[in-house]
C-alpha atoms as one frame of an Amber mdcrd trajectory, in Angstrom:
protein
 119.680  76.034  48.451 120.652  76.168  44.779 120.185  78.143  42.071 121.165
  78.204  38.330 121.349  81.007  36.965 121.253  82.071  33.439 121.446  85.335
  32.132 118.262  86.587  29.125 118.684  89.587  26.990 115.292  89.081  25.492
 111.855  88.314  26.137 111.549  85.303  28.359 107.493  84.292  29.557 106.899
  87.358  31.622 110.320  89.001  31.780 112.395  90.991  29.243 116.184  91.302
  30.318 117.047  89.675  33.689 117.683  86.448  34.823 116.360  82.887  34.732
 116.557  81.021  38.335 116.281  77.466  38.882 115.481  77.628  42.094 116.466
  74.122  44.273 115.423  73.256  47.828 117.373  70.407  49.923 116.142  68.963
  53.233 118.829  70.847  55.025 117.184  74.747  53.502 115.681  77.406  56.069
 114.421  80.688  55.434 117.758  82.233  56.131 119.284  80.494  52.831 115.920
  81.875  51.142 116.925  85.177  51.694 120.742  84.747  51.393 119.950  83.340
  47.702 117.864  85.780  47.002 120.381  88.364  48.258 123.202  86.540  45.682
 121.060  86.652  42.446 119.703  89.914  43.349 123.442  91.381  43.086 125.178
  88.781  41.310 126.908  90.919  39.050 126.789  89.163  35.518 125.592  91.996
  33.318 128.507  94.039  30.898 129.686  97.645  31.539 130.185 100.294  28.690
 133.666  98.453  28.590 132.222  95.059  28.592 133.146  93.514  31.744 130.487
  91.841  33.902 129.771  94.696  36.208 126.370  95.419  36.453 123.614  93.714
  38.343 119.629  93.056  37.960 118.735  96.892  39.966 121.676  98.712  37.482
 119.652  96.786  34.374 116.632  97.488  35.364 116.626  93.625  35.157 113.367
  91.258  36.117 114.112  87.397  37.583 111.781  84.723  36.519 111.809  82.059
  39.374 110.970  78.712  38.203 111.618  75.648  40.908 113.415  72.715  39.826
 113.948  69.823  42.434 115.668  68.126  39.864 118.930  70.368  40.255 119.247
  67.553  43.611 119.288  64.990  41.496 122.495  62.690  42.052 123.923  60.523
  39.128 127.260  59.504  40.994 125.807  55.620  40.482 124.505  54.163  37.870
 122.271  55.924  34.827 119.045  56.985  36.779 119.446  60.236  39.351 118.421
  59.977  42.987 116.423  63.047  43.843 116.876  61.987  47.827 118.510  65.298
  48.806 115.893  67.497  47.291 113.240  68.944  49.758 109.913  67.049  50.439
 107.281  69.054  48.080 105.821  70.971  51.269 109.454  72.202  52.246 110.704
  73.128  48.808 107.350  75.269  48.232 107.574  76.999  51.362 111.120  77.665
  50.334 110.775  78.377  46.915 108.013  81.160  47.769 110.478  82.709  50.594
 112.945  82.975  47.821 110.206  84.940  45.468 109.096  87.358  48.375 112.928
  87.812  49.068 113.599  89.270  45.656 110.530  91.169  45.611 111.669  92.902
  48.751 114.932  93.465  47.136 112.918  95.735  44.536 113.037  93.081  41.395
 110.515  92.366  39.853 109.822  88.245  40.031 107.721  86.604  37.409 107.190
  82.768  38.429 106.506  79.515  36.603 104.374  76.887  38.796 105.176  74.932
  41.113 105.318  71.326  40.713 103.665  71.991  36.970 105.099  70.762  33.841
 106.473  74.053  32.154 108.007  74.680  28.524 110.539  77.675  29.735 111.955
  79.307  26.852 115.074  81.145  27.159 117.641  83.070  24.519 120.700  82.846
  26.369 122.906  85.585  25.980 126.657  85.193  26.382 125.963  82.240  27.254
 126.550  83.050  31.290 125.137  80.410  32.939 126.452  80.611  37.128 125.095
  77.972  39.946 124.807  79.917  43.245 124.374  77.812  46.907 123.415  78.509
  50.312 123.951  76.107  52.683 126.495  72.856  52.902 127.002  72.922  49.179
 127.849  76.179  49.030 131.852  77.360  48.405
């Protein structure tokens, strides 16, 4: 799985500070890389310190995620000028996926706000920094 992550220091659809995740699903996913996702954004620790240093993470902010899927972070444009979206999930996978991801945080004590799946969505965000970090589970994943 793969998120991108960007990091909101104001009011963002139903969050105020936290972070915005892209959430995508590929073919290969499982529940374990739900929860091991989940686990990564939940402490990813991208937030400054009194001194300024990026510290802190969503529970020392008091910081909300707003999950929004996005298949198209499996698209490939290694050939030619149109992505391939082959590796992302099949619909029924990536949803089932997506929503393991959601509980995952919520059992992590973050608050989740969601967009909708498979919707067309006008997100909004006011990056601040800008941080913007891609985290993967899986056999992208460093």
């Amino acid at each position: 799985m793969r998120a991108l992550v960007q990091r909101d220091g104001h009011v963002t659809g139903a969050i105020d500070r936290g972070l915005l995740v892209l959430v995508g699903v590929t073919a290969s996913d499982g529940p374990i890389d739900a929860s091991r996702l989940a686990e990564k954004v939940v402490r990813l620790r991208c937030f400054p310190d009194e001194k300024g240093a990026m510290n802190l993470a969503l529970p020392d902010v008091g910081g909300a995620v707003l999950a929004v899927s996005q298949f198209t972070l499996y698209g490939d444009t290694a050939k030619g000028h149109r992505p391939s979206f082959v590796a992302a999930a099949p619909p029924e996978q990536a949803e089932r996926l997506y929503r393991a991801f959601v509980d995952a945080v919520a059992a992590l004590g973050v608050p989740v706000a969601e967009g909708v799946f498979r919707a067309h969505m006008r997100v909004a965000l006011v990056n601040d920094g800008p941080v913007t970090l891609l985290l993967e589970t899986g056999a992208g994943a460093a």
